[in-house]
C-alpha positions in Angstrom: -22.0 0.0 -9.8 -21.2 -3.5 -8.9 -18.0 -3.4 -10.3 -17.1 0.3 -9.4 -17.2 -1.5 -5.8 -14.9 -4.1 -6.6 -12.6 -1.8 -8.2 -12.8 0.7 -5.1 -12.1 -2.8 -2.3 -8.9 -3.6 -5.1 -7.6 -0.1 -4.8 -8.1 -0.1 -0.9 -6.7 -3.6 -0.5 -3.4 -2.2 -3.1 -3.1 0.7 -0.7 -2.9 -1.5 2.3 -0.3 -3.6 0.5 1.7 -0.3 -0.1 1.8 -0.1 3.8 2.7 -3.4 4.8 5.5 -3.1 2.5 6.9 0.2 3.8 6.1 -1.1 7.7 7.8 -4.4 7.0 11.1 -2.6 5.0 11.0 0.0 8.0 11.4 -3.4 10.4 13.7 -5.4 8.5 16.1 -2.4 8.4 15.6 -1.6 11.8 17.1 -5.0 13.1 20.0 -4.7 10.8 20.7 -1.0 12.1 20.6 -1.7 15.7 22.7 -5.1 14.6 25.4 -3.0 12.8 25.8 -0.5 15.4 26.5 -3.3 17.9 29.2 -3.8 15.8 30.2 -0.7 15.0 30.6 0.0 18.8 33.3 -3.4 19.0 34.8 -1.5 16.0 35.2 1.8 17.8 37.0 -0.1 20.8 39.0 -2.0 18.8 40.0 0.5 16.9 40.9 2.6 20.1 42.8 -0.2 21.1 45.0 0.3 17.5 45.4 3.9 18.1 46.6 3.8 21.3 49.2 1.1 20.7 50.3 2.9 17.7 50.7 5.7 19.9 53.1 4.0 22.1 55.2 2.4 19.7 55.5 6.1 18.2 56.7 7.6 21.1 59.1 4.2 21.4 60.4 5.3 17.7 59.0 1.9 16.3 56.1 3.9 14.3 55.7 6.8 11.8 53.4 10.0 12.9 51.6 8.7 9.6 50.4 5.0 11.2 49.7 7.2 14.3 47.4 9.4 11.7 46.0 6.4 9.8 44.4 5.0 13.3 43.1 8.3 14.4 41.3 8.6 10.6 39.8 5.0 11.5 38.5 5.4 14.5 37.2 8.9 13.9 35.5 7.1 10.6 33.7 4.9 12.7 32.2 7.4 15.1 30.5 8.9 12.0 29.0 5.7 11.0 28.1 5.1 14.2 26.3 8.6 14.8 24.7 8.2 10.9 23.1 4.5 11.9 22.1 6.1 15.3 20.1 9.0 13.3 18.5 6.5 10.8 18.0 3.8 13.9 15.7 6.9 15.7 13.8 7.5 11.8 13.0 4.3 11.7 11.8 3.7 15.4 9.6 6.9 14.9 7.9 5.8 11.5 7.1 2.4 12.9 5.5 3.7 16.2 3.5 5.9 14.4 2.2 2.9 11.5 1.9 1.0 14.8 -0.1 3.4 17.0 2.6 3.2 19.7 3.8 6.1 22.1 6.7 8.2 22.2 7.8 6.4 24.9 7.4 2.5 24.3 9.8 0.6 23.2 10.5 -1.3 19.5 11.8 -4.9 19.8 13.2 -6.6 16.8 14.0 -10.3 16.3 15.7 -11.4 13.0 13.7 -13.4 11.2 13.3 -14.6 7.2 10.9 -14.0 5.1 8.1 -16.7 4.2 9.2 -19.3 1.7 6.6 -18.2 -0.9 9.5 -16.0 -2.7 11.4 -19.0 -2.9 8.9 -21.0 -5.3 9.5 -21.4 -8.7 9.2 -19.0 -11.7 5.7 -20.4 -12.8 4.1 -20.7 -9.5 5.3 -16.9 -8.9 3.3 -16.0 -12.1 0.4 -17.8 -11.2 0.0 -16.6 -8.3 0.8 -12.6 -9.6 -2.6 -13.6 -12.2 -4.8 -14.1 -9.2 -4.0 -11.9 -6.6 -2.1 -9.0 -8.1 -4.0 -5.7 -7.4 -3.1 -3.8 -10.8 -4.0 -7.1 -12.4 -7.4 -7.2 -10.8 -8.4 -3.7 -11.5 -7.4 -4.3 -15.5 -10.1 -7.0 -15.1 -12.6 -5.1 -13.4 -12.5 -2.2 -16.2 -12.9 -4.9 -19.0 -15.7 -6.0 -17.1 -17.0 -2.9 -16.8 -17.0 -1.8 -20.3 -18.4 -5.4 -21.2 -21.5 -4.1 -19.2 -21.6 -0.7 -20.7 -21.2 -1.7 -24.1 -24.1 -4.4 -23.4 -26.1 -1.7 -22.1 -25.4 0.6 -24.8 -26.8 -2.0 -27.7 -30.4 -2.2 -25.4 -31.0 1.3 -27.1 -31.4 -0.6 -30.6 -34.2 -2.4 -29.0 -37.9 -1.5 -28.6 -39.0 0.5 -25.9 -42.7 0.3 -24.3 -43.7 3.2 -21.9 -46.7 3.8 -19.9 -47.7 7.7 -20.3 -50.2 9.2 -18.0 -51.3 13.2 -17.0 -53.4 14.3 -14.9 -54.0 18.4 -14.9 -56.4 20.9 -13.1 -57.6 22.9 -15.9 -58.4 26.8 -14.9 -62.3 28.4 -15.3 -60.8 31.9 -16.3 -59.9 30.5 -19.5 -63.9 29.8 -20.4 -63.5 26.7 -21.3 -66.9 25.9 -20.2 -68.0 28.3 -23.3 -66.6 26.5 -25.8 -66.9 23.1 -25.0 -70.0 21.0 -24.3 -68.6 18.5 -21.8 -65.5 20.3 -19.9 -64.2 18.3 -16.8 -61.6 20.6 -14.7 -60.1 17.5 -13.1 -58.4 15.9 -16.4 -56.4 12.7 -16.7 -55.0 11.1 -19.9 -53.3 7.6 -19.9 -52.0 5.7 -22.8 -48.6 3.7 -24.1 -45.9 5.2 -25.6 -44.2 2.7 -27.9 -40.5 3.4 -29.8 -39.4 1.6 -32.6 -35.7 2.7 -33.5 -35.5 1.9 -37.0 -32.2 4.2 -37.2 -30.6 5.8 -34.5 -28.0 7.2 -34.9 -27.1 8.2 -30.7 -27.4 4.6 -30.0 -25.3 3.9 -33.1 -22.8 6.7 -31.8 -22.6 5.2 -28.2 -22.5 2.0 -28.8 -19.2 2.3 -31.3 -17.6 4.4 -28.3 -18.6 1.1 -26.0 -17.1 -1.4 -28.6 -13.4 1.1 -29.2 -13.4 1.6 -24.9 -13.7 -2.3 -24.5 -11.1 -3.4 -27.3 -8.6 -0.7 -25.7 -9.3 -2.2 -22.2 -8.6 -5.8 -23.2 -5.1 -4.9 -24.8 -4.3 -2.8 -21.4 -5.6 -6.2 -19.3 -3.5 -8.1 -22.2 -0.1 -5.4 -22.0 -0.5 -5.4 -17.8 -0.4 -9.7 -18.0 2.8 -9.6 -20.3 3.8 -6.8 -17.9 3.6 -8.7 -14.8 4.9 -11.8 -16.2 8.3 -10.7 -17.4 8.3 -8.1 -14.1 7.6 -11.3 -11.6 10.4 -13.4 -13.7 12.9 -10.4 -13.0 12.1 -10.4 -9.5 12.8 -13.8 -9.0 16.4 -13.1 -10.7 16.7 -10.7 -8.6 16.0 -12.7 -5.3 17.9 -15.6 -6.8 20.8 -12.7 -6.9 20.6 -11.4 -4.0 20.6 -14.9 -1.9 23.8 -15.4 -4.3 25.4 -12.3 -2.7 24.3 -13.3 0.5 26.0 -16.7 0.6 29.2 -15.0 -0.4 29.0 -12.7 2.1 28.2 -15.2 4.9 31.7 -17.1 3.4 33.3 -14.1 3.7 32.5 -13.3 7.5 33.1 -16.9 7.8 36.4 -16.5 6.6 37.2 -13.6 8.8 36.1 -15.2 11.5 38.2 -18.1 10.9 41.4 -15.1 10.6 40.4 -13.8 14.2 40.6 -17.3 16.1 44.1 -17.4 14.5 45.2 -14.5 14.9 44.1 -14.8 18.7 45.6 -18.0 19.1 49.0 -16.5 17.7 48.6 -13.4 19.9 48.5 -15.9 23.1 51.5 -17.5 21.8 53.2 -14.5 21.5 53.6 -14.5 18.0 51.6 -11.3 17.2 50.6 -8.1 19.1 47.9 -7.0 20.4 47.2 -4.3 17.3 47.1 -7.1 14.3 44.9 -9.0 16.5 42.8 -6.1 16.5 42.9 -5.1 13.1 41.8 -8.6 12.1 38.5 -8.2 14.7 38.0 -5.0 12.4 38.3 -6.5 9.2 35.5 -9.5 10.9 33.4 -6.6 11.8 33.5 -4.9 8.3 32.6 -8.5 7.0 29.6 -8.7 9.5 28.6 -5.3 8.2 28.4 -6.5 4.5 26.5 -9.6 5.8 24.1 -7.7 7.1 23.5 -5.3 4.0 23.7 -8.5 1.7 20.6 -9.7 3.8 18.8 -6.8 3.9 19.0 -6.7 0.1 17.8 -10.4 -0.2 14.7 -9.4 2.0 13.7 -6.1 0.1 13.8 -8.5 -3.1 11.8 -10.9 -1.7 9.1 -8.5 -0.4 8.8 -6.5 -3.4 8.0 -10.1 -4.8 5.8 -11.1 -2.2 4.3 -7.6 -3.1 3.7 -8.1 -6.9 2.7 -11.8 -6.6 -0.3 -10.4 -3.8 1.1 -12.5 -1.2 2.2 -9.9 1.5 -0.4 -11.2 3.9 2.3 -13.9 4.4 4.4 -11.7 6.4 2.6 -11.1 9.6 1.9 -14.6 9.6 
């Protein structure tokens, strides 16, 4: 029973860890939704401002009805993403209020923020860590436990047992007893000891075999689940490791972009380029923003499904 318990507070404390995760995910991707359709919105103006200049340099002659096409396609592109993020952006803001127990009408703020630092540590600290806290782990060691105290139990029955035996009956006169017997007592009460000696049993022998085959095949799941856990916690740190990778080359990226637009601006004032390369270039910034932002988001489901695995999720609201 003692270890049913435990096994019951692991399975209640995995389920809560299940939430968590989907609460903190639902978050995380919240804040870069409502971040990409900031952008998306300076992409739908710049990209009205390329349409209508393309516009006017087609009715000067200076542009093709194709260009004039190619803007319209752009800026109609963006409008969809912008109404797809809006439709995920109210998803999101209606599964957190209700993990959150907040109304229909209160508001959601989200602040970026990373992630704790603990799925940052190295390999063998991440595996260490997965050994003590991770729930699947724990309820592996629980059943061996468990079928260590059943398979003791089970060998008790090769052991003596001692019994104290007592009956008392009311015996019945219509039976004549009292006929046939010279001392008949109606109120009767026999006590004695009942002692068992099992020289061969063969339904302790039986369930005590079944103990011994139950335990073996519980250590080599808690053996297979350890080996399990150590290679999974060693891909997720790849994959973090990865995903930080792709982040950094996306921040270079936007950097670079960003570098593109302040020349291009500073050519535009010149009046070395017009007004529609200038924009262009604030669209190709944005587009590099918008990869940022998914490269992070990646990074920071990685690292939670690690801070998952390794049990350390409580870090998160910390």
């Amino acid at each position: 029973m003692q270890e049913q318990s435990k096994a019951q507070k692991i399975a209640l404390e995995d389920a809560k860890n299940r939430v968590i995760t989907r609460t903190a995910m639902a978050y995380l991707e919240l804040g870069k939704v409502r971040h990409s359709l900031e952008l998306l919105r300076k992409e739908q103006e710049s990209a009205e401002k390329i349409l209508q200049v393309t516009q006017e340099r087609q009715g000067e002659g200076y542009e093709l009805p194709v260009e004039v096409t190619k803007a319209q396609l752009t800026k109609a592109q963006v409008i969809q993403r912008i109404l797809q993020l809006e439709g995920r952006e109210d998803e999101l803001e209606v599964f957190l209020r209700y993990q959150l127990g907040f109304s229909e009408t209160q508001s959601i703020e989200v602040t970026p923020e990373e992630l704790p630092g603990e799925a940052e540590q190295a390999g063998a600290d991440l595996v260490a860590m997965a050994m003590t806290h991770n729930a699947g782990l724990q309820l592996a060691e629980s059943d061996v436990r468990a079928k260590e105290f059943r398979l003791k139990g089970e060998r008790r029955g090769y052991f003596p047992t001692l019994e104290l035996v007592s009956v008392y009956s009311v015996l019945a006169k219509f039976n004549n007893f009292e006929q046939f017997f010279r001392t008949f007592q109606r109120n009767n009460f026999n006590a004695g000891i009942d002692v068992r000696v099992p020289i061969f049993s063969a339904p302790a022998r039986a369930a005590v075999g079944l103990a011994q085959i139950n335990l073996e095949a519980a250590k080599v799941s808690l053996t297979n689940k350890k080996t399990e856990l150590t290679a999974d916690v060693r891909q997720k740190t790849r994959r973090v490791r990865e995903r930080d990778a792709a982040k950094e080359v996306a921040r270079l990226e936007l950097q670079l972009a960003q570098q593109q637009v302040a020349v291009q601006q500073a050519q535009f004032d010149e009046g070395k380029l017009n007004l529609r390369e200038v924009e262009k270039a604030r669209l190709e910034e944005n587009e590099k923003w918008m990869l940022y932002l998914d490269a992070n988001f990646q990074k920071q489901q990685a690292q939670l499904e690690l801070l998952k695995t390794t049990g350390q999720l409580d870090k998160v609201w910390q």
